[in-house]
PDB file of the backbone (N, CA, C, O) and the ligand in Angstrom, with CONECT records:
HET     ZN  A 101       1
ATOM      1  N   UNK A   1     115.387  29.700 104.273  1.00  0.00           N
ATOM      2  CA  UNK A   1     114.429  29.971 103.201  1.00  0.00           C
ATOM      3  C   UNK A   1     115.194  30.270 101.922  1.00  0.00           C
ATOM      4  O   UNK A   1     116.066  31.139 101.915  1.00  0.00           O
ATOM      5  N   UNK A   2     114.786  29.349 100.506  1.00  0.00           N
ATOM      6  CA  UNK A   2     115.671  29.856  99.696  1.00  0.00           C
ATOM      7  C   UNK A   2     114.433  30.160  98.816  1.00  0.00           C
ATOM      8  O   UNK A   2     113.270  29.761  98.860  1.00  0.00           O
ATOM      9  N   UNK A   3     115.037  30.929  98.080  1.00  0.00           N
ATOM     10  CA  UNK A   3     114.073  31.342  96.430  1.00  0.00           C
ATOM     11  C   UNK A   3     115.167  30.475  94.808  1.00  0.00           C
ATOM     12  O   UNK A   3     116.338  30.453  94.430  1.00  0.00           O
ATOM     13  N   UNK A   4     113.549  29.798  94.271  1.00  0.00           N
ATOM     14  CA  UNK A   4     113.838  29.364  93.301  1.00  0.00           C
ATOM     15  C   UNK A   4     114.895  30.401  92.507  1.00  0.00           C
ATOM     16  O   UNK A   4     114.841  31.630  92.460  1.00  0.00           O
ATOM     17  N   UNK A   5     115.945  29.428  91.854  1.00  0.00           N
ATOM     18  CA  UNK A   5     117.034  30.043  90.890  1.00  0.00           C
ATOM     19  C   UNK A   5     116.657  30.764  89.356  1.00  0.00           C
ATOM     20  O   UNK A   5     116.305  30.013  88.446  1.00  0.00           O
ATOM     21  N   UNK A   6     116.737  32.086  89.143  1.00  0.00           N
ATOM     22  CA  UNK A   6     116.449  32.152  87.975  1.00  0.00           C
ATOM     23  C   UNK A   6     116.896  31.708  87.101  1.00  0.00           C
ATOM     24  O   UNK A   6     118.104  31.471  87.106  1.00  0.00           O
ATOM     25  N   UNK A   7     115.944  31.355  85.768  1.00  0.00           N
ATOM     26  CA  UNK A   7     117.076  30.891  85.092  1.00  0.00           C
ATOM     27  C   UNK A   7     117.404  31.671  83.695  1.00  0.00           C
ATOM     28  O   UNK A   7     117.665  31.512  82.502  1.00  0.00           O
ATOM     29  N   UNK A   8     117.223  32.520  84.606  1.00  0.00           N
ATOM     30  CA  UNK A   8     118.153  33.592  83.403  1.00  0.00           C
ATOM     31  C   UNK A   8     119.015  34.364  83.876  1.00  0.00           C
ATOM     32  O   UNK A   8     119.539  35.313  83.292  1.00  0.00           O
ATOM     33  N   UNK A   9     119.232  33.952  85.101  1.00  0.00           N
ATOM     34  CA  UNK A   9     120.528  34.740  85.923  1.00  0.00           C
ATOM     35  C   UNK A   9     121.625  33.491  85.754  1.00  0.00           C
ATOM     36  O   UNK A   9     121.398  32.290  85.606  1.00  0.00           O
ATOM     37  N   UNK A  10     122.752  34.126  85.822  1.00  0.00           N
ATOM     38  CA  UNK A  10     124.007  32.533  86.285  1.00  0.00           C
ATOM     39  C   UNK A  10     124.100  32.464  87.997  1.00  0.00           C
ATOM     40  O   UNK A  10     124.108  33.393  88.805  1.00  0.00           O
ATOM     41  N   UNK A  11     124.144  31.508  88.140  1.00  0.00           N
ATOM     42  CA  UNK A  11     123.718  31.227  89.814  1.00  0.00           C
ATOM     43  C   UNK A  11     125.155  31.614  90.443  1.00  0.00           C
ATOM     44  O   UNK A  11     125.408  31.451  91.636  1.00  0.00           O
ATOM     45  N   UNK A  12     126.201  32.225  89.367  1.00  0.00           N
ATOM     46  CA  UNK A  12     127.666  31.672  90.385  1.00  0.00           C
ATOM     47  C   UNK A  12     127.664  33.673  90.240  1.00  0.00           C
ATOM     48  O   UNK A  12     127.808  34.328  91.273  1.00  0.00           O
ATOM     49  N   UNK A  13     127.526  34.232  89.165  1.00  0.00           N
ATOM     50  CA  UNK A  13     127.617  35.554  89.244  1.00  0.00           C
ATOM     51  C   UNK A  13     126.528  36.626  89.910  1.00  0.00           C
ATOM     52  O   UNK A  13     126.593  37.511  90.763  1.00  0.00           O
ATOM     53  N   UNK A  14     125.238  35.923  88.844  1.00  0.00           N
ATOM     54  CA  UNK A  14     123.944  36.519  89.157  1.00  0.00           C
ATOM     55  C   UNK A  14     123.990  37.306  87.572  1.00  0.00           C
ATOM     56  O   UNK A  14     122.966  37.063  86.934  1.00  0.00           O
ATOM     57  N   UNK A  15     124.778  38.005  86.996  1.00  0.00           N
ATOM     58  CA  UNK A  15     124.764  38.250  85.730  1.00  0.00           C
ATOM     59  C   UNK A  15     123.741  37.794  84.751  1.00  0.00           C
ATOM     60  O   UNK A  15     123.704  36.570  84.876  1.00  0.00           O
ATOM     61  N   UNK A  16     123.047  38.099  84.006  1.00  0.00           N
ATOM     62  CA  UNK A  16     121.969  37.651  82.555  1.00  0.00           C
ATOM     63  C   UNK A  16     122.765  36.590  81.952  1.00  0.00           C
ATOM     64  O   UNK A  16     123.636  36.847  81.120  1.00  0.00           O
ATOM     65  N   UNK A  17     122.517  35.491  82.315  1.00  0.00           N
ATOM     66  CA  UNK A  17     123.502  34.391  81.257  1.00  0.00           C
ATOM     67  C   UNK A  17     123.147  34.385  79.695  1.00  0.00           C
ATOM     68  O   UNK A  17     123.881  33.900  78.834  1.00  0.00           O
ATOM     69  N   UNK A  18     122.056  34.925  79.489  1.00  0.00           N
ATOM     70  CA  UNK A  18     122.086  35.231  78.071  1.00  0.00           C
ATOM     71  C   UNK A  18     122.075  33.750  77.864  1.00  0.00           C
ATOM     72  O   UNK A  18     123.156  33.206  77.639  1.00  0.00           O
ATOM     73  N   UNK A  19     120.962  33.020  77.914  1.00  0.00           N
ATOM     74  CA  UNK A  19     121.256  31.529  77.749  1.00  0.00           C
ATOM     75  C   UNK A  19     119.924  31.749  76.116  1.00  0.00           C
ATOM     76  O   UNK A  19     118.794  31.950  76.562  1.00  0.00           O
ATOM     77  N   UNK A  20     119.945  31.735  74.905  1.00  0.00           N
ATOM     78  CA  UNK A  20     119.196  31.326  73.711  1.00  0.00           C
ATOM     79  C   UNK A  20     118.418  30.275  73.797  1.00  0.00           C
ATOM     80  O   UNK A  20     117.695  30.010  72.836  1.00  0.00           O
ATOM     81  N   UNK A  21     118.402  29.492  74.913  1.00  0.00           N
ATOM     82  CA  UNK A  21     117.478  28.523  75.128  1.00  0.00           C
ATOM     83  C   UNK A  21     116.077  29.161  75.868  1.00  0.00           C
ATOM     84  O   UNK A  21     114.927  29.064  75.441  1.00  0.00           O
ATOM     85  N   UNK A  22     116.434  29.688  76.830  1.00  0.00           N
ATOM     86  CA  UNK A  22     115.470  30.459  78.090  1.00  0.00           C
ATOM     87  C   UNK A  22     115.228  31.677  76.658  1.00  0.00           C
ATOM     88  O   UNK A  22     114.192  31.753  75.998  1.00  0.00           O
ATOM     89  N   UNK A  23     116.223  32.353  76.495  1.00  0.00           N
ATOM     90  CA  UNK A  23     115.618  33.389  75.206  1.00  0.00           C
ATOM     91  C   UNK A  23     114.224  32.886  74.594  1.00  0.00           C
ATOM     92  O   UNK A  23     113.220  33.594  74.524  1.00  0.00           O
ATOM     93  N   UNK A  24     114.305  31.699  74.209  1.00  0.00           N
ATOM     94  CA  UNK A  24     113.577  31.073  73.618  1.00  0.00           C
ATOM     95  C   UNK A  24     112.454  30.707  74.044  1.00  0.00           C
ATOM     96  O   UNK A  24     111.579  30.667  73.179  1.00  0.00           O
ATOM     97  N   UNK A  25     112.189  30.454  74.959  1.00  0.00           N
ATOM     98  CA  UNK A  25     111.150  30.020  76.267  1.00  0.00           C
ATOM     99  C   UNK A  25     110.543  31.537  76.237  1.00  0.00           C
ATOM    100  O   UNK A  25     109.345  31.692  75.999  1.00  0.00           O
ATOM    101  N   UNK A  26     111.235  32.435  76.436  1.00  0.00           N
ATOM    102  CA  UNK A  26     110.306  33.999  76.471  1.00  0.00           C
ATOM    103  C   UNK A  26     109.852  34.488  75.666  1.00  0.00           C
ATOM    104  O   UNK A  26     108.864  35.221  75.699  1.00  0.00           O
ATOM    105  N   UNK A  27     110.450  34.197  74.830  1.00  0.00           N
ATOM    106  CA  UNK A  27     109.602  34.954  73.171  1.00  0.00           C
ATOM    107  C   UNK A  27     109.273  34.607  72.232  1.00  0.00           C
ATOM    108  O   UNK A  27     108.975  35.206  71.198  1.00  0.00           O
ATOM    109  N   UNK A  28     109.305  32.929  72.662  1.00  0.00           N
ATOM    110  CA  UNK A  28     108.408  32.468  71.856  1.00  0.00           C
ATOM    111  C   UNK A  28     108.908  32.330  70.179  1.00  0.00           C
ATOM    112  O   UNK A  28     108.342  31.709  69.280  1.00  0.00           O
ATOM    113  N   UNK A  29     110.111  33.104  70.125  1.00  0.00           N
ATOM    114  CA  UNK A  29     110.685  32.803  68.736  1.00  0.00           C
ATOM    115  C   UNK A  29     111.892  32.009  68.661  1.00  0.00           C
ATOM    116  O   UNK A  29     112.381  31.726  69.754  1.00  0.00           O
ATOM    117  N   UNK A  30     112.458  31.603  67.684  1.00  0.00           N
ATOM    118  CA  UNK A  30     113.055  30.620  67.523  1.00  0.00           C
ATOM    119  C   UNK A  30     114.675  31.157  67.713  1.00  0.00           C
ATOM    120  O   UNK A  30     114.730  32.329  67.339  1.00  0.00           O
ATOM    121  N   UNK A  31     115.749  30.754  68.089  1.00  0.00           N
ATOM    122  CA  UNK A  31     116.841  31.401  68.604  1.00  0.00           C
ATOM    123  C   UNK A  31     118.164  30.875  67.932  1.00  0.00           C
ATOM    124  O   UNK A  31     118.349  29.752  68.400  1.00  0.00           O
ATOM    125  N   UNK A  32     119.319  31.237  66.907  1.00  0.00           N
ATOM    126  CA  UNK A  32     120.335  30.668  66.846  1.00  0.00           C
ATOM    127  C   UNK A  32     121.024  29.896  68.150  1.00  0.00           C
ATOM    128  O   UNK A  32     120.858  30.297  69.302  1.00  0.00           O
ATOM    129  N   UNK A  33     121.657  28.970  67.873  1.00  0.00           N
ATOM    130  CA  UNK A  33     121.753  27.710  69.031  1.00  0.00           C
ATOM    131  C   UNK A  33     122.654  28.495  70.208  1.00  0.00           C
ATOM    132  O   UNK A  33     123.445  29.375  69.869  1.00  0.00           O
ATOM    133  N   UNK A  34     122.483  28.123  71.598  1.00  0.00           N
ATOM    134  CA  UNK A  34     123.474  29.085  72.300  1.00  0.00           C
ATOM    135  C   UNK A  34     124.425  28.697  72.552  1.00  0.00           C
ATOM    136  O   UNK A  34     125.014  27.638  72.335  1.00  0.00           O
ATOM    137  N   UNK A  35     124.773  30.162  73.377  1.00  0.00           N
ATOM    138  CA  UNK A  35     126.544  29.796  72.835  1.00  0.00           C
ATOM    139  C   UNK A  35     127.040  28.869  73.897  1.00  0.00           C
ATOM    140  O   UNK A  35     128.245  28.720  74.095  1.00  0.00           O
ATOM    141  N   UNK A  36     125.895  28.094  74.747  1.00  0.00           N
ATOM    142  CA  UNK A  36     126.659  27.392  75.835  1.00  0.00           C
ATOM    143  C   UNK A  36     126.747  25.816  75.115  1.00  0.00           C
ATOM    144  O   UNK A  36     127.097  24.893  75.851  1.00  0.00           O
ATOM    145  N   UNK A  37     126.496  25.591  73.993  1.00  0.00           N
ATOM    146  CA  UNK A  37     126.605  24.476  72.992  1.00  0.00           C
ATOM    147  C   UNK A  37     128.018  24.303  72.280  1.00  0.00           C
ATOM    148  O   UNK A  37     128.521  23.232  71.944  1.00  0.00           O
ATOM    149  N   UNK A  38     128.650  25.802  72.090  1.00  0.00           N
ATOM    150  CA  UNK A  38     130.148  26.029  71.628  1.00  0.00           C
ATOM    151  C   UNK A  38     131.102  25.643  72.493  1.00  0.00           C
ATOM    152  O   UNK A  38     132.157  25.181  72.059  1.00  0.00           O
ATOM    153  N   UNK A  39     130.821  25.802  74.130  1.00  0.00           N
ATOM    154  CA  UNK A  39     131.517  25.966  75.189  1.00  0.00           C
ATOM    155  C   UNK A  39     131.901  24.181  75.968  1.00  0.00           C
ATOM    156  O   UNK A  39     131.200  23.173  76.049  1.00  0.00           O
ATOM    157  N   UNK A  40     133.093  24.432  76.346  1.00  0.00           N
ATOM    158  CA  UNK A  40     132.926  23.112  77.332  1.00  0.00           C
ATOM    159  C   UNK A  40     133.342  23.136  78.749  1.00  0.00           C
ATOM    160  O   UNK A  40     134.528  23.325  79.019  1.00  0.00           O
ATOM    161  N   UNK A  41     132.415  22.949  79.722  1.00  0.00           N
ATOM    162  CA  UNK A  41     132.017  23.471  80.661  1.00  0.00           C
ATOM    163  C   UNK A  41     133.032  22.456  81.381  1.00  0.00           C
ATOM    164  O   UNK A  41     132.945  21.229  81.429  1.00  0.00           O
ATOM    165  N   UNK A  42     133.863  23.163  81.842  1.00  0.00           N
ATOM    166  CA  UNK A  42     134.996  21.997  82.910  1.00  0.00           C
ATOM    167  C   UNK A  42     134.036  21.218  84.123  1.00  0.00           C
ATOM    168  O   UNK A  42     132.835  21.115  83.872  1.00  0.00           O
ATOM    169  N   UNK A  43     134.426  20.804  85.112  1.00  0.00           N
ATOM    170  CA  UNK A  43     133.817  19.992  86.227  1.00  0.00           C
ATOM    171  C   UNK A  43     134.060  21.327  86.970  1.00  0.00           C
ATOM    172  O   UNK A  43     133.138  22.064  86.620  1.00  0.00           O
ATOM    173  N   UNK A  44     134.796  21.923  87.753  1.00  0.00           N
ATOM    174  CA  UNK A  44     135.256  22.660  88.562  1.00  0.00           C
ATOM    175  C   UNK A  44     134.518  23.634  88.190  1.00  0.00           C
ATOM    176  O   UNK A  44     135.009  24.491  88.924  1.00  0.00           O
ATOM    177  N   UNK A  45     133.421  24.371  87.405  1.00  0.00           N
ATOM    178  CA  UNK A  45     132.691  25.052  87.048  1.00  0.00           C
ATOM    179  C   UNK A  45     131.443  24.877  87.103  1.00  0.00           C
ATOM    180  O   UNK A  45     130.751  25.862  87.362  1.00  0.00           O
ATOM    181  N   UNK A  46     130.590  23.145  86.801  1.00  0.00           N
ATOM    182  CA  UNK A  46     129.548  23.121  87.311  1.00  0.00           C
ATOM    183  C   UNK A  46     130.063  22.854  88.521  1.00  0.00           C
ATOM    184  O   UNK A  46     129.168  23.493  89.073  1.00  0.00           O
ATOM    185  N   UNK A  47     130.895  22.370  89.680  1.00  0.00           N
ATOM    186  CA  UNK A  47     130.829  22.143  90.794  1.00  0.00           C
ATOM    187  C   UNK A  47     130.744  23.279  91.953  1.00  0.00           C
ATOM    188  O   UNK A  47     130.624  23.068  93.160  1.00  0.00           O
ATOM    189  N   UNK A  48     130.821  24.342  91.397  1.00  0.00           N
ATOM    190  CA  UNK A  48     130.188  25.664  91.870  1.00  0.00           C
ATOM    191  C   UNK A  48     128.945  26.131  92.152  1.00  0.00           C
ATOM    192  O   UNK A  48     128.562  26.949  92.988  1.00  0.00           O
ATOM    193  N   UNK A  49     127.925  24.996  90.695  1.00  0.00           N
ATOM    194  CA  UNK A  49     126.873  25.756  90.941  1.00  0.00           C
ATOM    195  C   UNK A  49     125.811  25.307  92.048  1.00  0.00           C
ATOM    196  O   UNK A  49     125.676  24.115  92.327  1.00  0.00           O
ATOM    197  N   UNK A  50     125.362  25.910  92.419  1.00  0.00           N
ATOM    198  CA  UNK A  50     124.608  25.390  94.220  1.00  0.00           C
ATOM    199  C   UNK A  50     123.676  24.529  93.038  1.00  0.00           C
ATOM    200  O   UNK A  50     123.457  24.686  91.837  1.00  0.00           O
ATOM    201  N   UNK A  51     123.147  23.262  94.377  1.00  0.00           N
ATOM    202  CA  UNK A  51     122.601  22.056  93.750  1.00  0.00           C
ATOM    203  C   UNK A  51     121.563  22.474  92.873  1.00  0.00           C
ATOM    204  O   UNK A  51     121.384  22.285  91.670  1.00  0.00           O
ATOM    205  N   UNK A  52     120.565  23.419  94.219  1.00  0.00           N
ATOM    206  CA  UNK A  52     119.015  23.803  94.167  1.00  0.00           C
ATOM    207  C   UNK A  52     119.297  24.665  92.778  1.00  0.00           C
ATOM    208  O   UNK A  52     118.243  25.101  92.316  1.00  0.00           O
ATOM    209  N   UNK A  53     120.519  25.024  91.976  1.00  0.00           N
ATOM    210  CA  UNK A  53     120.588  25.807  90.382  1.00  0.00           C
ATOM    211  C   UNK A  53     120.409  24.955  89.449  1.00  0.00           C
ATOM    212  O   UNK A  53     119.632  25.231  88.534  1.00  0.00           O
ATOM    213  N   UNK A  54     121.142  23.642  89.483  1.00  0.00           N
ATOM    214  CA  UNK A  54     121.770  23.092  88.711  1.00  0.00           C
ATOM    215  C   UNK A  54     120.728  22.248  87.641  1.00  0.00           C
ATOM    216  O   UNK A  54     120.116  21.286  88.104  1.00  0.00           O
ATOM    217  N   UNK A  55     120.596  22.507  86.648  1.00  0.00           N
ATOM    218  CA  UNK A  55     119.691  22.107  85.786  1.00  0.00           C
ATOM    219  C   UNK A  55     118.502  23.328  85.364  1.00  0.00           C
ATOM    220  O   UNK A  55     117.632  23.210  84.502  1.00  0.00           O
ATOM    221  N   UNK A  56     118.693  24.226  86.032  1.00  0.00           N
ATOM    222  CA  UNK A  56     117.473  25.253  85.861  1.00  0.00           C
ATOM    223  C   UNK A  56     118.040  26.451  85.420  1.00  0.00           C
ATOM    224  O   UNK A  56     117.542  27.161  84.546  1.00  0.00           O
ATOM    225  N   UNK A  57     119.536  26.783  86.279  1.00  0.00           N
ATOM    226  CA  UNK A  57     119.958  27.779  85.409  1.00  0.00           C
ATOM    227  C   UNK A  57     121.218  27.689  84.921  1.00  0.00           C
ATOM    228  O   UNK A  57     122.202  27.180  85.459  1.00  0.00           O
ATOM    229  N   UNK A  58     121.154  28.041  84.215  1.00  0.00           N
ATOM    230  CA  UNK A  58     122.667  28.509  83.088  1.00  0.00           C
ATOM    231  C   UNK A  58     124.121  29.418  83.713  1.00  0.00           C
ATOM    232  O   UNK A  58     124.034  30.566  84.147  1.00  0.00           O
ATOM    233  N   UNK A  59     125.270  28.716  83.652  1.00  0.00           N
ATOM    234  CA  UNK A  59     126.096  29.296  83.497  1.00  0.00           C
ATOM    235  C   UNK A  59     126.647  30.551  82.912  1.00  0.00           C
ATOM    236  O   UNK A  59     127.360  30.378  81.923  1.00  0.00           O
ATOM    237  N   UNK A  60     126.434  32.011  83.388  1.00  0.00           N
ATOM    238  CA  UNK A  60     127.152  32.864  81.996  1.00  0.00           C
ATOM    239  C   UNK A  60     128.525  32.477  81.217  1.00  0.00           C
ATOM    240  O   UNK A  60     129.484  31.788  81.565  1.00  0.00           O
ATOM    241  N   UNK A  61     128.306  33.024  80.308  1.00  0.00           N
ATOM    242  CA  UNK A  61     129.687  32.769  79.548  1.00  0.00           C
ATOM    243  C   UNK A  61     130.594  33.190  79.972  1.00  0.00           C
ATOM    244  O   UNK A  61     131.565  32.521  79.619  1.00  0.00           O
ATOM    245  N   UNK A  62     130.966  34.371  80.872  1.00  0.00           N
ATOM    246  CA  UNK A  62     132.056  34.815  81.447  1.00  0.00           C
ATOM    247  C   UNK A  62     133.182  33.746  82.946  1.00  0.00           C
ATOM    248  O   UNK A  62     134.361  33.532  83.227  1.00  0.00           O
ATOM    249  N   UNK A  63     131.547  33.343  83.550  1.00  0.00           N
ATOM    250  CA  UNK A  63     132.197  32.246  84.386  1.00  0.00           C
ATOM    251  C   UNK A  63     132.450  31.074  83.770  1.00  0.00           C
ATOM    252  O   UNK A  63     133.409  30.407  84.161  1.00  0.00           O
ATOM    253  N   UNK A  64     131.695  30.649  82.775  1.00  0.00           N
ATOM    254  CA  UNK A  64     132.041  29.255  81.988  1.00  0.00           C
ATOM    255  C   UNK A  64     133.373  29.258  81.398  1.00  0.00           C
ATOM    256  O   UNK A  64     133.893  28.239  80.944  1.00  0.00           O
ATOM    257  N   UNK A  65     133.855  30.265  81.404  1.00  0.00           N
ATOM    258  CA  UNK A  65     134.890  30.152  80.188  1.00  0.00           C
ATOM    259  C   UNK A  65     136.297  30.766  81.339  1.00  0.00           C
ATOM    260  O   UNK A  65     137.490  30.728  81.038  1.00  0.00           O
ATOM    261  N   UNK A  66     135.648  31.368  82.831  1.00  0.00           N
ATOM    262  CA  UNK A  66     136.693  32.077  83.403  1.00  0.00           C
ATOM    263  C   UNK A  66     137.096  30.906  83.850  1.00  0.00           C
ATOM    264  O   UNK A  66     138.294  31.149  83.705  1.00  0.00           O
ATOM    265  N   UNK A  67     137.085  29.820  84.279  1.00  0.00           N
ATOM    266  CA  UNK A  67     137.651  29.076  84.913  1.00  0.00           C
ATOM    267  C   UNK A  67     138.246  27.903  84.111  1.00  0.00           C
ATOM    268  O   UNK A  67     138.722  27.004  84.804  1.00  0.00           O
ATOM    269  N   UNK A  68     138.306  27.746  82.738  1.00  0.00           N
ATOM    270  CA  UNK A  68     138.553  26.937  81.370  1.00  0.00           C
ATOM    271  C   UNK A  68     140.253  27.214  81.418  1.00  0.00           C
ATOM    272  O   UNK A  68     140.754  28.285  81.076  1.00  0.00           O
ATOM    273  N   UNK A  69     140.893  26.247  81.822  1.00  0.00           N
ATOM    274  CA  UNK A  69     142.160  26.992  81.792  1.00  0.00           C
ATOM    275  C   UNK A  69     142.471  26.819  80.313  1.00  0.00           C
ATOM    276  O   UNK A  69     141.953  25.938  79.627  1.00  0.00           O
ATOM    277  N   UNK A  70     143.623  27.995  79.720  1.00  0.00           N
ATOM    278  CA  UNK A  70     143.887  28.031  78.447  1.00  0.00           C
ATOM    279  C   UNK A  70     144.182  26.772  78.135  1.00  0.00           C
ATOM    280  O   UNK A  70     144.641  26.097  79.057  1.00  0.00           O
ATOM    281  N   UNK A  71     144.020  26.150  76.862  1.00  0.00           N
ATOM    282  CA  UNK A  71     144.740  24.716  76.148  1.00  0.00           C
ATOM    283  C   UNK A  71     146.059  25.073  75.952  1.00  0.00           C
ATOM    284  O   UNK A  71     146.565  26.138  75.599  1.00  0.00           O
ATOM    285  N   UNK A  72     146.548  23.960  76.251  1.00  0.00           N
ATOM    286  CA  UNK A  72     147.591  23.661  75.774  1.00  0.00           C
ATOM    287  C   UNK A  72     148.344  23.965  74.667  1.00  0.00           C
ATOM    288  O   UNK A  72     148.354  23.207  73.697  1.00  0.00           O
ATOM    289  N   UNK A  73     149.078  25.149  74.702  1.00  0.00           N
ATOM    290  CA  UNK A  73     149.815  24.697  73.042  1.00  0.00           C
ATOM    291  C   UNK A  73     150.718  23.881  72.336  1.00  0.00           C
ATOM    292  O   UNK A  73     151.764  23.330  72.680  1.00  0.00           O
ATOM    293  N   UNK A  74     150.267  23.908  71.570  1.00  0.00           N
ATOM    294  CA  UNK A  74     151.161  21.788  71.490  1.00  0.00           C
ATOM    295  C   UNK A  74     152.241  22.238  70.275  1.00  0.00           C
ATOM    296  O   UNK A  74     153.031  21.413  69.815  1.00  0.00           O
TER     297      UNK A  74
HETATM  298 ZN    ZN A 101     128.324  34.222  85.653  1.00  0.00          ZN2+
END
């Protein structure tokens, strides 16, 4: 038995992903763009997130970015 994914939790922590989109969906007011638009989400990061999440909820920023290995300094 599973329960639908929130999608205002991150499915890999459970943490408030703080996603400005879903913000947006709740209150009905209009939201500076979120910050998962700044971010670039490696493969090895969505490949974490269980299927039944994927599209519904959001990554937090802490896991999106924990697994981003540093760039390169060139
Ligand atoms: Zn998280």
């Amino acid at each position: 038995m599973s329960t639908a994914p929130d999608p205002r939790r991150c499915p890999l922590c459970g943490q408030p992903n703080d996603c400005a989109m879903q913000r947006q969906r709740d209150t009905g007011e209009p939201q500076p763009p979120c910050w998962c638009t700044t971010v670039r989400f490696e493969r090895v990061v969505l490949e974490r997130i269980p299927t039944e999440a994927r599209r519904l909820a959001c990554v937090c920023r802490a896991c999106a970015t924990a697994a981003t290995p540093a760039p390169p300094s060139a």
